[in-house]
PLY file of the C-alpha trace (Angstrom):
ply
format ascii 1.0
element vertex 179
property float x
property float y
property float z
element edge 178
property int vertex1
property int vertex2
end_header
122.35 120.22 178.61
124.36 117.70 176.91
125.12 117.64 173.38
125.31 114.32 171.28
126.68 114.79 167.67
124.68 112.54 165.00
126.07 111.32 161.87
124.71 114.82 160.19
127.17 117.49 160.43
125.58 120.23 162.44
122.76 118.07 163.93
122.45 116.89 167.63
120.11 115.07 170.01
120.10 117.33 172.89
119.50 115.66 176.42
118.52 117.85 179.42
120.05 117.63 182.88
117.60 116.11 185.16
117.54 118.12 188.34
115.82 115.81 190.58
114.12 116.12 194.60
111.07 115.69 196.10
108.94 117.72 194.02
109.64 116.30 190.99
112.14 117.22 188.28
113.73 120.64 186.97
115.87 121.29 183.68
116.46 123.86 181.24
115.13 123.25 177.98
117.25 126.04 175.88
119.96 128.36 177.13
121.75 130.87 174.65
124.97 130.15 176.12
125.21 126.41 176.42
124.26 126.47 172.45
126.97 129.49 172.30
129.73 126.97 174.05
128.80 124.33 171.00
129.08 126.75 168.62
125.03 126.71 167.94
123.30 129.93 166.84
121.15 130.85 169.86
118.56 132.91 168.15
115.11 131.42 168.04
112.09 133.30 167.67
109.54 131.66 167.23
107.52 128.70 169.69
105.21 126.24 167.87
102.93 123.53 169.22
101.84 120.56 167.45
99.14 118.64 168.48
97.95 115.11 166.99
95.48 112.79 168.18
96.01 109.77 166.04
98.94 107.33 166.70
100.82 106.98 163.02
100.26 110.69 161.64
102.95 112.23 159.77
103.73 115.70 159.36
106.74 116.47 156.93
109.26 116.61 155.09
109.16 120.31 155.56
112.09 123.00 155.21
112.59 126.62 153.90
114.65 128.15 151.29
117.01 130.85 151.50
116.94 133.58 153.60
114.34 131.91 155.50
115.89 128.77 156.38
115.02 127.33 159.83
117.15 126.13 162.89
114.53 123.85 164.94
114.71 122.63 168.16
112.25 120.16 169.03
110.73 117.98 171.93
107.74 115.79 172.47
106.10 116.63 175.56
103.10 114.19 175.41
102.81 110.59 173.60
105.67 109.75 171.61
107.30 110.69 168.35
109.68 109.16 165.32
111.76 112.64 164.92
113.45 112.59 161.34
115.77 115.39 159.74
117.18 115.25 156.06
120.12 117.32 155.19
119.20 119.44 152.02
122.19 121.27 151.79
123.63 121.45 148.35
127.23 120.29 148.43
127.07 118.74 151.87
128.92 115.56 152.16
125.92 114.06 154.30
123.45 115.98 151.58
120.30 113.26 150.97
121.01 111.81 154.11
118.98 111.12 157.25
118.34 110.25 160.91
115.46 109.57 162.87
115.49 109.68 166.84
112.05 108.58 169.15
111.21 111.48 171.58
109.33 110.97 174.39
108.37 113.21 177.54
110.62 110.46 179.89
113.63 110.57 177.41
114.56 114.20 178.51
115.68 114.55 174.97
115.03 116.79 172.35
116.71 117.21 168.29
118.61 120.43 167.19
117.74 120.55 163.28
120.10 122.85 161.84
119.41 125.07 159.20
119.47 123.06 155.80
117.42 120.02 157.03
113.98 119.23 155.75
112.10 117.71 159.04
109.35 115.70 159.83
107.54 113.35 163.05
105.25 110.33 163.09
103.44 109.93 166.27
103.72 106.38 167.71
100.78 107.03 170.21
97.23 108.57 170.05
97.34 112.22 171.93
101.10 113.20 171.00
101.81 117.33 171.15
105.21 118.26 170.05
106.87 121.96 171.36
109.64 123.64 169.15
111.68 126.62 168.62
112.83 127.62 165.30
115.39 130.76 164.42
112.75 132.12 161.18
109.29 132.98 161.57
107.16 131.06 159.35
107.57 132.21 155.40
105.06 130.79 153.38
106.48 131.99 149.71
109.71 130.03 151.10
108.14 127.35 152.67
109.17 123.77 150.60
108.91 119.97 151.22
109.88 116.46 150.56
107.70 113.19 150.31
108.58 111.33 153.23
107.91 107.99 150.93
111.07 109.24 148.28
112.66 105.82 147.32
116.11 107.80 147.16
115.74 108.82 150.89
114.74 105.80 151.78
113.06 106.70 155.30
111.83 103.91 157.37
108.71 105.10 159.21
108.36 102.59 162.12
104.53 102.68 161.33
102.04 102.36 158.71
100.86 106.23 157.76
97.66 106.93 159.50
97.28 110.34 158.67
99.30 112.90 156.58
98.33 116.09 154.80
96.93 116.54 151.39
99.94 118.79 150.69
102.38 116.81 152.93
101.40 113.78 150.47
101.95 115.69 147.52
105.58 117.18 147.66
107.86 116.62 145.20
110.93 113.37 144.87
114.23 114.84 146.39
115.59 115.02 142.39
112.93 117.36 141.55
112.55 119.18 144.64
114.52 123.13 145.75
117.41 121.95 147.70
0 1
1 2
2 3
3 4
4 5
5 6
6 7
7 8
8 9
9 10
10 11
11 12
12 13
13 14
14 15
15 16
16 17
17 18
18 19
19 20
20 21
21 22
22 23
23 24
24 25
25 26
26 27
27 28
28 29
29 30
30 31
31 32
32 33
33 34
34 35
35 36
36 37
37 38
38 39
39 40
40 41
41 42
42 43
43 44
44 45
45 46
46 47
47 48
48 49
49 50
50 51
51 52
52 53
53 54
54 55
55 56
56 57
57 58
58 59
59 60
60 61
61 62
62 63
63 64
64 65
65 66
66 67
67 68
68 69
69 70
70 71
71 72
72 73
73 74
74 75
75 76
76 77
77 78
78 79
79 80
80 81
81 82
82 83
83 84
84 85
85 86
86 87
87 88
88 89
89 90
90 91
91 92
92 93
93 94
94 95
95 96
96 97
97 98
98 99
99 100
100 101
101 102
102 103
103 104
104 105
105 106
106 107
107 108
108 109
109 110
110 111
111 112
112 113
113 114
114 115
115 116
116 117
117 118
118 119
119 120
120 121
121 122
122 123
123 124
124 125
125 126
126 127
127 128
128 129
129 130
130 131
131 132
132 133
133 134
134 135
135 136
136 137
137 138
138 139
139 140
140 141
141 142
142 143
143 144
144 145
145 146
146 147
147 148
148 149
149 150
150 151
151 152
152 153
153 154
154 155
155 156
156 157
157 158
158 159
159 160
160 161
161 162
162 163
163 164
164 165
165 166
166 167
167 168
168 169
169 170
170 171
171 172
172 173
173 174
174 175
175 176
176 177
177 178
């Protein structure tokens, strides 16, 4: 694996070594160790699968509070996907900041959210499934969000919104929000 810092301390796009023959392709998609060598907690422990069928859904800005914050590592393994993480951590020099990185199956690429970061996708096709890892098992009472329209955050979505949650629609402005 190969590790590309972003402009958020903490946060990388993660590209896989392509192992290549006549069958097809081969690469690891986590190791402990590699993460270990970057200095990257290795312990996730939970798998989650997100499946969307209609190009320009949006599912964020989600993130949990303390002492269920999440690591996430995440990949799109069908369709195609706007990946964007905000850094919520109070005193953080990058704190109301954000990046967004396109996944796709052919980019080999995936994005290591540390914890901290509210995160959210848009699918830019119809029939997208996203697979990720996270270091916290789901927490509801801890569970918190961000509208991914906030003026302050300023997110551009490459698409019109399609489709987005009731609740996903309805989360507070970073200013009022737990951070």
């Amino acid at each position: 694996m190969i590790f590309h810092e972003t402009a958020l301390s903490g946060a990388y796009v993660v590209e896989l070594e392509r192992y290549s023959d006549e069958r097809g392709h081969f690469a690891r998609s986590f190791c402990r160790e590699e993460f270990a060598r970057q200095g990257l907690p290795g312990d996730l422990v939970q798998g989650n699968v997100s499946v969307n069928p209609t190009r320009g859904t949006l599912r964020g800005m989600h993130y949990q509070v303390a002492p269920h914050e999440e690591i996430k590592l995440l990949r799109c393994v069908r369709g195609a996907i706007y990946d964007v993480i905000v850094d919520v951590r109070q005193g953080s020099p990058t704190f109301g900041k954000w990046i967004g990185v396109e996944l796709t199956p052919a980019s080999f690429r995936m994005l290591y959210a540390p914890a901290g970061f509210a995160h959210g996708f848009q699918t830019l096709l119809d029939d997208t499934e996203v697979n990720y890892l996270v270091s916290a098992p789901y927490t509801p009472a801890a569970a918190r969000g961000l509208r991914h329209d906030d003026p302050r955050l300023a997110i551009t979505w490459p698409l019109p919104v399609t489709r987005i949650s009731r609740q996903d629609a309805s989360w507070p402005l970073m200013e009022a929000a737990d951070c």
